[in-house]
N, C-alpha and C positions, 0 to 999 in steps of 0.2 A: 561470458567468462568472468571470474569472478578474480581478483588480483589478493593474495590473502599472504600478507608478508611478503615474501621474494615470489613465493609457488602463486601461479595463475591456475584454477581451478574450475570445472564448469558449476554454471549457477547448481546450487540442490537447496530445494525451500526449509528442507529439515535445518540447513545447516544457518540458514539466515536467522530463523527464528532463534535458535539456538547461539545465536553469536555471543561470544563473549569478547571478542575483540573488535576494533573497527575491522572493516572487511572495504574494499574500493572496485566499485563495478568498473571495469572497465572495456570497452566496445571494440571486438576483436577485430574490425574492419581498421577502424583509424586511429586504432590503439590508445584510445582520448579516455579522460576519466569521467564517467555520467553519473555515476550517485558514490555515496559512503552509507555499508551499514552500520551503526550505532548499536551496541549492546544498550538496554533498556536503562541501566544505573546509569548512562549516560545524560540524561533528560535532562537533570537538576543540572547539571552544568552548563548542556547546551543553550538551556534559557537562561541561565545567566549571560553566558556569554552574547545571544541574542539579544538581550535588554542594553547590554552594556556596549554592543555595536549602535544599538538604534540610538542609546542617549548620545553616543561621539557623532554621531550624524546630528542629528537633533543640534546639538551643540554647537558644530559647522557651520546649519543652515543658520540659526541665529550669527554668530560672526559675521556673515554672509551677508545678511541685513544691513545688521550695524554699520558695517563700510560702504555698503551701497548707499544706505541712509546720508553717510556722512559726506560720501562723492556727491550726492544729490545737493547737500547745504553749502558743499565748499564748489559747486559748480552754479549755485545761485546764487551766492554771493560775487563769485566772479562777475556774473551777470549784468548785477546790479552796481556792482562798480564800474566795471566797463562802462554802462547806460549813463550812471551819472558823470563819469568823467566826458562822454561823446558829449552829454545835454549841455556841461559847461562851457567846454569848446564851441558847442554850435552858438551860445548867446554869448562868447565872449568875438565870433565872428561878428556876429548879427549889427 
């Protein structure tokens, strides 16, 4: 069944092809939404807007790094302090 504004409609492939508006397939068993169709002027925007999903992701992962990176330096550093203040302790025992 096809969801097309308020009116649910049964699928008809004339009218798909034909869309000029979004149209929202929706699965008359568990009422869930499975696809959206796109009139074809649609495209140029779609892929923008998919470019400009992928770059804010892209973007994230980079972030993502960065702070792990930086967890990684300020968790070696710790490290390394800890080690040298244990090694002076241990020959200021010795």
């Amino acid at each position: 069944m096809l969801e097309y504004g308020i009116k649910t409609i049964t699928i008809n492939p004339t009218l798909i092809t034909k869309a000029t508006e979004i149209i929202r397939l929706v699965d008359s068993r568990s009422n869930k939404t499975r696809a959206f169709v796109l009139p074809v002027h649609y495209e140029e925007i779609v892929n923008k807007i998919v470019k400009e999903i992928e770059y804010k992701k892209w973007v994230e992962s980079k972030k993502m790094e960065l702070a792990t990176q930086q967890n990684q330096e300020e968790n070696l550093n710790d490290i390394m302090h800890i080690g040298i203040d244990s090694i002076n302790d241990y020959l200021k025992d010795s």
